[in-house]
N, C-alpha and C positions, 0 to 999 in steps of 0.2 A: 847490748844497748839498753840499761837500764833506763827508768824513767827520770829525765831533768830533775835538780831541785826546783823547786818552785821560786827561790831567792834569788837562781838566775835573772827569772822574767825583771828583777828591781833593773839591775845592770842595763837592760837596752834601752833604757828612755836616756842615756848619757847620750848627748850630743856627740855624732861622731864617732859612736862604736862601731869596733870593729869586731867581727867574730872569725877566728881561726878552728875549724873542725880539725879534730884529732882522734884518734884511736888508737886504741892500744891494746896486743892482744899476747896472750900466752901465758899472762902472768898469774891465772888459775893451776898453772902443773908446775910454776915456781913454786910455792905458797897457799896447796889445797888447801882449805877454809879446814876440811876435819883430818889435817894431818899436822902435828906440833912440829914437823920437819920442813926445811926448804930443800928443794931440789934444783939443778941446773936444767936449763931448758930455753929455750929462743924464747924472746919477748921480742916484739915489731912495733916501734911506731910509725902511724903512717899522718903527714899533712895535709889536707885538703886546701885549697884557694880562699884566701878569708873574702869576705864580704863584709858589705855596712846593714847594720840592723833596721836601718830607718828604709830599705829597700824592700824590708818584709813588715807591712806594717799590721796593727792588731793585736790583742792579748797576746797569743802566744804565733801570730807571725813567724819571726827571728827566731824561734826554739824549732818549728815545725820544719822550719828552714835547714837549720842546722844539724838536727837529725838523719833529715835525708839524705845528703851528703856527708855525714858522719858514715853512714851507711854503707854507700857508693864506695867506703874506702876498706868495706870491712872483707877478709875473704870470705869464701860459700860459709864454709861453718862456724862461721862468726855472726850470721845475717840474724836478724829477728825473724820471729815464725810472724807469717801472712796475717797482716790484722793486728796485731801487737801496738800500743799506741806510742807514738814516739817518746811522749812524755806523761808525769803525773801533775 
């Protein structure tokens, strides 16, 4: 769970957003970063429940929001280490 862009936060003043959390995970031992080869290997995505943005209101509301149940959807060793901020 890297940290948000920050151009996300433009998006939630739309009247009527909606945010769908999604994840997606494996695709580091498809495509290691320091290897010029791709490999076969499970990639998973998973859906969460979308929500309205204007239900998490504040700067960063709707991201802090959506993080957590970004989360909630990732297996153990996918989680973020304790304290890590959801966003930058």
């Amino acid at each position: 769970l890297q940290p948000f862009l920050r151009a996300g936060g433009r998006y939630l003043g739309i009247e009527g957003m909606q945010i769908l959390p999604m994840v997606q995970t494996g695709t580091e031992r498809v495509f290691p970063i320091d290897d010029p080869v791709m490999h076969p290997h499970e990639v998973r995505i998973a859906f969460g429940e979308p929500f309205a943005a204007a239900d998490f209101p504040g700067r960063h509301g709707a991201l802090a929001e959506a993080a957590r149940r970004m989360a909630l959807l990732l297996p153990d060793e996918y989680q973020p280490p304790a304290g890590q901020p959801a966003f930058g």
